[in-house]
N, C-alpha and C positions, 0 to 999 in steps of 0.2 A: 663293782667296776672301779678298779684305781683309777686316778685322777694324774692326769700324765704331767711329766717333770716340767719344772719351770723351766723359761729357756731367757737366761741370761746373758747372750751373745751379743745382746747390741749393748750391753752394759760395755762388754770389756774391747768392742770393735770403738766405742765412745775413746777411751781411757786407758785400754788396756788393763791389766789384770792390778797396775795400780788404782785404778776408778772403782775397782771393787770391794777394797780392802774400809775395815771399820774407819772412819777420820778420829774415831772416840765421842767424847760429849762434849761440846761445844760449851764453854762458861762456864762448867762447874769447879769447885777449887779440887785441886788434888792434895792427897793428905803426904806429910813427909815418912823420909821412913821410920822415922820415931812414933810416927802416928799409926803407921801400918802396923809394927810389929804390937803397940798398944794395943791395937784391934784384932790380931791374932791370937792374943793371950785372952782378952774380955772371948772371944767367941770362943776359948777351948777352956773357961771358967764354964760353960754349960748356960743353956737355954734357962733354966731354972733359974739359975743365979739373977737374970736378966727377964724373969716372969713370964717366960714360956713353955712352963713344964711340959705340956702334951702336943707342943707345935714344934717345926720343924725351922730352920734358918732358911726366911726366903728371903728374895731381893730386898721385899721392902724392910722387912724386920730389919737385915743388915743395915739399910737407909736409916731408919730411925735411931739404931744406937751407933751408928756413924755422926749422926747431928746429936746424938745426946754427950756422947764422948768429948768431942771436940766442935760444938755450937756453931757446926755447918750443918746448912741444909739442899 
C-alpha cells in the first residue's frame, strides 16, 4: 500500500508559494567565486587524489574538503 502524498496547502495558504521556498542555511559562511571554482577543480582532481578511492562524493565528504580547502566549517 502506498503512503499518500504530503499535503502542503496550509504551508503555502500561510505564505504563499514564497513560504515554501529553501531560505538556504542560516550562519554559514559562503565561499567566493574564487573559492567555488577551487572547489570545482579539487572535485574533478578525483576522489582518489582526496583518499576516496572506492567512495563516492557525498554531502559530507564535500563538507569536509570544503573546511579542509578553505578552514571553514
Amino acid at each position: 500500500m502506498s503512503e499518500p502524498a504530503q499535503d502542503h496547502s496550509w504551508s503555502r495558504r500561510e505564505s504563499g508559494e514564497v513560504g515554501v521556498r529553501s531560505k538556504g542555511s542560516p550562519g554559514r559562511p559562503r565561499l567566493s567565486s574564487a573559492q567555488i571554482a577551487r572547489l570545482k577543480r579539487e572535485l574533478e582532481r578525483g576522489r582518489l587524489v582526496h583518499g576516496r578511492a572506492d567512495q563516492r562524493w557525498t554531502l559530507a565528504r564535500v563538507k569536509t574538503l570544503i573546511g579542509r580547502l578553505f578552514h571553514v566549517s
